[in-house]
BAFI-3210 file (N, C-alpha, C; in Angstrom, 3 decimals, decimal comma, padded with zeros to 6 digits):
// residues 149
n [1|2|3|4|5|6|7|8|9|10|11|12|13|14|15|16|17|18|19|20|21|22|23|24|25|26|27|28|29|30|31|32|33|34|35|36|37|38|39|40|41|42|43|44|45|46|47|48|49|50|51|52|53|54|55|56|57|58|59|60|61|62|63|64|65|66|67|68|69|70|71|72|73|74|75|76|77|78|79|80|81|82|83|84|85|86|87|88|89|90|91|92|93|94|95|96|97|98|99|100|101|102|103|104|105|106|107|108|109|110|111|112|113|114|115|116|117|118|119|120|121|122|123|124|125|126|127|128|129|130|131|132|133|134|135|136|137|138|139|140|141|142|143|144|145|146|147|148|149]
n.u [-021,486|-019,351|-016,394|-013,135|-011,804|-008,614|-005,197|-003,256|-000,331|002,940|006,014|009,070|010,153|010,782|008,921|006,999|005,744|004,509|003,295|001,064|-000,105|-001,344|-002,941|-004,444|-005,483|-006,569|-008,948|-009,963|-009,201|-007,886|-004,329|-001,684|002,021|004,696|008,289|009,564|009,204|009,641|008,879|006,291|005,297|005,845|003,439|001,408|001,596|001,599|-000,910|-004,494|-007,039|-008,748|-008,067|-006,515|-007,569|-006,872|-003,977|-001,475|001,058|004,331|005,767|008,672|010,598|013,570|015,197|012,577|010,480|006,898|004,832|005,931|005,823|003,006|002,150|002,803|001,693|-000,793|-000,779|-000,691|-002,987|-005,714|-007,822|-007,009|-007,472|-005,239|-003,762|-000,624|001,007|002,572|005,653|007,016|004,965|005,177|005,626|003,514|002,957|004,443|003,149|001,559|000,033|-001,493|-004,798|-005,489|-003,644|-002,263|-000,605|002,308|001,504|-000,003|-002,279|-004,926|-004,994|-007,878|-008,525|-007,235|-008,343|-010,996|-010,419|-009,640|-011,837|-013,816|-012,016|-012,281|-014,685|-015,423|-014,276|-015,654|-017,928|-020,616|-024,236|-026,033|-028,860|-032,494|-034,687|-037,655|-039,731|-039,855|-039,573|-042,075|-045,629|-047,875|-050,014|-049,234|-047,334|-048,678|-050,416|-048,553|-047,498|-050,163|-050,376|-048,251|-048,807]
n.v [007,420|004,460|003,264|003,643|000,937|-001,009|-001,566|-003,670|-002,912|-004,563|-004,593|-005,035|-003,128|-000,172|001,607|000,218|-000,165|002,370|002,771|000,931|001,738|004,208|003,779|001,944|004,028|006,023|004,392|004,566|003,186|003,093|002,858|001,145|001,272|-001,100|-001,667|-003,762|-007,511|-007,725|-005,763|-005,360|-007,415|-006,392|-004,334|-006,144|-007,453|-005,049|-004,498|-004,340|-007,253|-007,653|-004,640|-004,417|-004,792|-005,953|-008,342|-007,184|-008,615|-008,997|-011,554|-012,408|-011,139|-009,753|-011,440|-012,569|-014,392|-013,439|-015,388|-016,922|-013,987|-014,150|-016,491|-016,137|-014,008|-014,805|-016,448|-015,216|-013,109|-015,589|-014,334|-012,661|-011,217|-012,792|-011,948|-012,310|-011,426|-011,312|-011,734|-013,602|-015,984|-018,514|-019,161|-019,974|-022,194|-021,569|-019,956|-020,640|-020,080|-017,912|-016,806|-015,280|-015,543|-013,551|-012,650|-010,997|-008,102|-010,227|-010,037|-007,142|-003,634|-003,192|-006,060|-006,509|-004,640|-005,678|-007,998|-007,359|-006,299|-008,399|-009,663|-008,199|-008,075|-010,402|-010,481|-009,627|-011,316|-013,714|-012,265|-011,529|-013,776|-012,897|-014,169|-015,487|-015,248|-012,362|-010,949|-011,525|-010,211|-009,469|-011,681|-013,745|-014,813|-015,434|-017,605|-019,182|-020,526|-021,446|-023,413|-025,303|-026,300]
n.w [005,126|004,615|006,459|005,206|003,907|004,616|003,292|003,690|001,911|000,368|-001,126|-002,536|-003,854|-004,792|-006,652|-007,978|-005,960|-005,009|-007,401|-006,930|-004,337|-005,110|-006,914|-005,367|-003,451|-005,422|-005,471|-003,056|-000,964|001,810|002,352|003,845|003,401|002,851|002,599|002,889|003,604|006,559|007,904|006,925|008,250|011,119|011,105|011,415|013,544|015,668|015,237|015,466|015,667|012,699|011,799|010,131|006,159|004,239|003,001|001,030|-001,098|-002,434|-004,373|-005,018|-002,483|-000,862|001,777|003,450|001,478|-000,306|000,259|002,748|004,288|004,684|005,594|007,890|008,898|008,419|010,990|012,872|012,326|011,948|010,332|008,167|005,208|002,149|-000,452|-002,863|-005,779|-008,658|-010,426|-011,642|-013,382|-012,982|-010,199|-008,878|-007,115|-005,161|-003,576|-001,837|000,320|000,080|-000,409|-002,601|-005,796|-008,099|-011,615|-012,110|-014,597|-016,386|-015,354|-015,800|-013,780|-013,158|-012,995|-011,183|-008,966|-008,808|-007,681|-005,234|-004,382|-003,859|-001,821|000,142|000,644|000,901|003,846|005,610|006,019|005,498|004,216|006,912|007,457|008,233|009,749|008,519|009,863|010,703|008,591|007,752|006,796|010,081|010,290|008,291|009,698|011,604|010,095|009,459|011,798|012,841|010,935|011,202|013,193]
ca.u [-020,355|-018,567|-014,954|-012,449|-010,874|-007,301|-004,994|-001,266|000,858|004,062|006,825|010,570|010,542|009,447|008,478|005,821|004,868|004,397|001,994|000,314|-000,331|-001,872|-003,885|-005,716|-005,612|-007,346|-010,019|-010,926|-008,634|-006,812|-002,851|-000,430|002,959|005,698|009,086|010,211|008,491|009,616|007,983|005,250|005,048|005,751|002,634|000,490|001,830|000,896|-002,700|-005,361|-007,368|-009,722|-008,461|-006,194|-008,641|-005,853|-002,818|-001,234|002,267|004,922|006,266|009,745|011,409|014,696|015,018|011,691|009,093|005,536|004,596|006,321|004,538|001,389|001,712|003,640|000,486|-002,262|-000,237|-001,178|-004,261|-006,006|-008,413|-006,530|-007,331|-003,988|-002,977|000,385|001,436|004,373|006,303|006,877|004,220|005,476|006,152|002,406|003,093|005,069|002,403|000,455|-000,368|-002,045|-005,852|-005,565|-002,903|-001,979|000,516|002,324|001,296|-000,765|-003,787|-005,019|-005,350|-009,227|-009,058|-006,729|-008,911|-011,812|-010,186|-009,558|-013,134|-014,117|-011,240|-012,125|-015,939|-015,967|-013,262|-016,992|-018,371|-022,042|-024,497|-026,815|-029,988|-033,015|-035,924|-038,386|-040,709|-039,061|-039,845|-043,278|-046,475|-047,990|-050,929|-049,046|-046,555|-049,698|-051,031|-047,516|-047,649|-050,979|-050,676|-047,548|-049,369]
ca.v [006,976|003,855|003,831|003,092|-000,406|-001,105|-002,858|-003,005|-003,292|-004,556|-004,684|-004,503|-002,333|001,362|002,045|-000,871|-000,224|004,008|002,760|000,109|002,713|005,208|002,399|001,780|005,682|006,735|003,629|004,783|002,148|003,012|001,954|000,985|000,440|-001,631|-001,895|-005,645|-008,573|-007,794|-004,021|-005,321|-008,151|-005,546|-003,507|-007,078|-007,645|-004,526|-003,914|-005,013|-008,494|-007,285|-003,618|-004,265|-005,839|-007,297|-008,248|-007,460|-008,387|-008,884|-012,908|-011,996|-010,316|-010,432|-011,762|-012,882|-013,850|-012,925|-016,714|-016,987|-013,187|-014,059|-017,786|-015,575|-012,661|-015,604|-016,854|-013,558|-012,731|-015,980|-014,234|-011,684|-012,374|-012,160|-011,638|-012,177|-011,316|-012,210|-011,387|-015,200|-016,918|-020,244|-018,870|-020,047|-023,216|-020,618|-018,870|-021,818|-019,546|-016,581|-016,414|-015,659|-015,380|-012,930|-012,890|-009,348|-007,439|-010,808|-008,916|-005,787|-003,085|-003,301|-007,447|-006,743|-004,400|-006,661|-009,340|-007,212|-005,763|-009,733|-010,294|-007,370|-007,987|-011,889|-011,036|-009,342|-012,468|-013,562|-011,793|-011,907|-014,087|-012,910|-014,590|-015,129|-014,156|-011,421|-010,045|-011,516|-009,494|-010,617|-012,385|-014,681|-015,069|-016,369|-018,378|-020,129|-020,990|-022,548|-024,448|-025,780|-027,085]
ca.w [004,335|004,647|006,636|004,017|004,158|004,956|002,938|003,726|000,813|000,455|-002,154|-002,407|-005,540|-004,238|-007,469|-007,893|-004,564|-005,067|-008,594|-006,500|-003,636|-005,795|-007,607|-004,869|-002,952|-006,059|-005,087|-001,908|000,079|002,952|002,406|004,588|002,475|003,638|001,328|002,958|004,585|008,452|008,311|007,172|009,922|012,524|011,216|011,356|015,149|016,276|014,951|016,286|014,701|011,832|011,424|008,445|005,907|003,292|002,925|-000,158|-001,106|-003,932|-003,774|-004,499|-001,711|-000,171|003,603|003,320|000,207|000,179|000,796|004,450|005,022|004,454|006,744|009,886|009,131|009,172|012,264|014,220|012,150|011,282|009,344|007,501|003,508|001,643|-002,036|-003,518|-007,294|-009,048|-012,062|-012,422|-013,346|-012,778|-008,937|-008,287|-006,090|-003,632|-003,262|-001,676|001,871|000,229|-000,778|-003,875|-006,595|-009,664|-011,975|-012,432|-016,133|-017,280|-015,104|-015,602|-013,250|-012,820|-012,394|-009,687|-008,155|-008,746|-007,098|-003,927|-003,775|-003,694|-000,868|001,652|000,532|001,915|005,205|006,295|006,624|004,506|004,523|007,580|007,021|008,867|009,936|007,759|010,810|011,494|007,560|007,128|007,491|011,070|009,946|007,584|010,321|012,483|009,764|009,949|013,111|013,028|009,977|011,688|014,733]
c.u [-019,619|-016,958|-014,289|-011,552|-009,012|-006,756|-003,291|-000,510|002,342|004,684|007,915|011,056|009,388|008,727|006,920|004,736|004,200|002,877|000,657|-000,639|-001,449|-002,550|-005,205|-006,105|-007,121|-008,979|-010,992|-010,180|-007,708|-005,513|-001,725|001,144|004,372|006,460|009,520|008,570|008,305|009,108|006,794|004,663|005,073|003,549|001,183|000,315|001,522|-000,534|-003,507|-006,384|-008,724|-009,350|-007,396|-006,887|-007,837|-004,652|-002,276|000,279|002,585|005,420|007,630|009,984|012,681|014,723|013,724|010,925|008,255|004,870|005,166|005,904|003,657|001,254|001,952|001,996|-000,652|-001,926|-000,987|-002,419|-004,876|-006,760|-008,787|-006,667|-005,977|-004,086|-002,078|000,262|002,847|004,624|006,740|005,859|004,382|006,172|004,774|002,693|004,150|004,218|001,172|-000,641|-001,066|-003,851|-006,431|-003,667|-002,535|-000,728|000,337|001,939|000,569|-002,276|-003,964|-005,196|-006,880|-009,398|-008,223|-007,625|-010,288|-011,842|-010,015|-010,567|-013,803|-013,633|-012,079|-014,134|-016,379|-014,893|-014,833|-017,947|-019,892|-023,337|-025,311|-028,408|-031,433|-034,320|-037,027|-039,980|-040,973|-039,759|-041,193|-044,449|-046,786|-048,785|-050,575|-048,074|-047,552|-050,427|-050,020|-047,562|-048,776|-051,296|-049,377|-047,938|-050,494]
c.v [005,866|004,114|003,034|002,022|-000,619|-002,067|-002,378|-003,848|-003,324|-004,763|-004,261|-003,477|-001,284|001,912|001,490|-000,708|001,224|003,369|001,991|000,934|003,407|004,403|002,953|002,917|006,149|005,396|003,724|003,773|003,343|002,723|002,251|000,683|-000,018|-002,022|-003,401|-006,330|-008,063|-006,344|-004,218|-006,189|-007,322|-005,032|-004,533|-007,471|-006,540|-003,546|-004,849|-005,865|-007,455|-005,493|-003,440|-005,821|-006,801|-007,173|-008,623|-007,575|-009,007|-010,512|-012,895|-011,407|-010,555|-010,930|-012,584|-012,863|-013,518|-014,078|-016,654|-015,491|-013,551|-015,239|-016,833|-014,939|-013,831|-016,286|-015,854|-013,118|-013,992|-015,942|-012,856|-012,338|-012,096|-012,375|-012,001|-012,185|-011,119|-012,006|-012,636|-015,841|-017,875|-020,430|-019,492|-020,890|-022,255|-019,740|-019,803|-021,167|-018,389|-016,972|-016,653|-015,134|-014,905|-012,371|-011,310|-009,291|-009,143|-010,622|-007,617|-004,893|-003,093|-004,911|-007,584|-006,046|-004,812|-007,597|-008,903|-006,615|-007,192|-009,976|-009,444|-007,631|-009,809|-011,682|-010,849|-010,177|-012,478|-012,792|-012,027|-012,103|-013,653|-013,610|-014,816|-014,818|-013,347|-010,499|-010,534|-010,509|-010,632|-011,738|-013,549|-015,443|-016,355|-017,310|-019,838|-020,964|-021,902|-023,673|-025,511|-026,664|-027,838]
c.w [005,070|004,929|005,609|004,806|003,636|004,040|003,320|002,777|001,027|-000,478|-001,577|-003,312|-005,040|-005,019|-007,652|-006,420|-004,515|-005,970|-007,992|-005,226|-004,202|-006,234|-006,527|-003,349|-003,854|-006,015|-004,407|-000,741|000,580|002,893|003,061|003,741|003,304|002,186|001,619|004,175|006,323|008,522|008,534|008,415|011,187|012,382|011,444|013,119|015,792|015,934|015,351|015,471|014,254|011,613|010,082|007,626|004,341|003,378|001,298|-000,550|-002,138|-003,537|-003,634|-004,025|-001,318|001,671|003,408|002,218|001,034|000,850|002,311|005,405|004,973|005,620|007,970|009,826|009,440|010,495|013,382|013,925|011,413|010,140|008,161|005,954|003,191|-000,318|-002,371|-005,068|-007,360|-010,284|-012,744|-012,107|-012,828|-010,746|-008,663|-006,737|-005,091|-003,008|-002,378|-000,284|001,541|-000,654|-002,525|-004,861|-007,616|-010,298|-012,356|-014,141|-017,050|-016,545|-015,603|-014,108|-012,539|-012,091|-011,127|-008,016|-007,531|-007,393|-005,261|-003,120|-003,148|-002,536|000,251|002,011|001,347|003,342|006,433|006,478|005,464|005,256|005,836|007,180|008,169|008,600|008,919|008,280|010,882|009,762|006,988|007,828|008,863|011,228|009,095|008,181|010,871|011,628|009,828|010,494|013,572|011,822|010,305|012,884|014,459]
res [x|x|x|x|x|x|x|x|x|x|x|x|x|x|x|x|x|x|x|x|x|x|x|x|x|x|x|x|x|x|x|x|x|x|x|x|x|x|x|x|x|x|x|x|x|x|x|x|x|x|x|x|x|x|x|x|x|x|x|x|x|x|x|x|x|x|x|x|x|x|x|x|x|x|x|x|x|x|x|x|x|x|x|x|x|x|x|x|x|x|x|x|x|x|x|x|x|x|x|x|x|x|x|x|x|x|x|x|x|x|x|x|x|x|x|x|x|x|x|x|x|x|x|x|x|x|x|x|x|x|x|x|x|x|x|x|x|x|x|x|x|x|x|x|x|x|x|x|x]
***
C-alpha cells in the first residue's frame, strides 16, 4: 500500500476548511489544516523538503492572502506544488504564484480533486525511462550492438 500524500490546507473560514478536510480524508489524503497564512508558513518551515506534497489554500485571507503563502512556501520549498481557489473569480491575476487556480462553487468537487491527483501526481517527477537494453531480450540486444558497429 501506498503512504498517503500530504496536503496542508488552509483557509480562514473553519467551516470551508472542516468540508475541504473531509473532502479529501474521505480520499485517502493526509491533511494538515491551517486556519491563517502564518500557521500554515510555520508548518512549511518546519517540515522537511518533499514531505508535504501540496499546498492548498483559500486566496482571501486576512494578514496574509493565499498568493504571498504560496511565494514565502515556494521560497522554503521550491518544489512544493500549490493550489489556490477563490470565491472571486476575477481574483485570478492574484493568484499569479500558485500552480494552478480554481474558482470557489464554479468547480465541482471531483474537478478539484482531479486537479490535485494531477498536482501531487507530477511533484513525483516523470516517469523513469529505462533502457531499452535493459528491457530487450539479450539476443536482440546483441544484434543491436552489432548492427551498430
Amino acid at each position: 500500500m501506498r503512504p498517503k500524500k500530504t496536503i496542508l490546507c488552509v483557509d480562514a473560514n473553519e467551516q470551508a476548511l472542516s468540508v475541504r478536510t473531509f473532502l479529501l480524508e474521505t480520499r485517502g489524503y493526509r491533511v494538515i489544516a491551517a486556519t491563517g497564512a502564518h500557521d500554515a508558513l510555520e508548518v512549511v518551515e518546519r517540515s522537511v523538503p518533499g514531505s508535504i506534497d501540496l499546498l492548498l489554500a483559500d486566496l482571501i485571507m486576512p494578514q496574509m492572502d493565499g498568493n504571498e503563502l504560496v511565494r514565502r512556501a515556494k521560497q522554503l520549498h521550491p518544489g512544493l506544488p500549490s493550489m489556490i481557489v477563490s470565491g472571486t473569480v476575477n481574483a485570478y491575476d492574484r493568484a499569479l504564484h500558485a500552480d494552478v487556480f480554481l474558482p470557489k462553487g464554479a468547480c465541482s468537487s471531483a474537478e478539484m480533486i482531479e486537479r490535485i491527483r494531477v498536482l501531487v501526481a507530477r511533484k513525483r517527477g516523470p516517469k523513469k525511462v529505462i533502457p531499452s537494453s535493459l528491457t530487450q531480450k539479450p539476443e536482440a540486444a546483441a544484434y543491436a550492438q552489432a548492427a551498430a558497429s
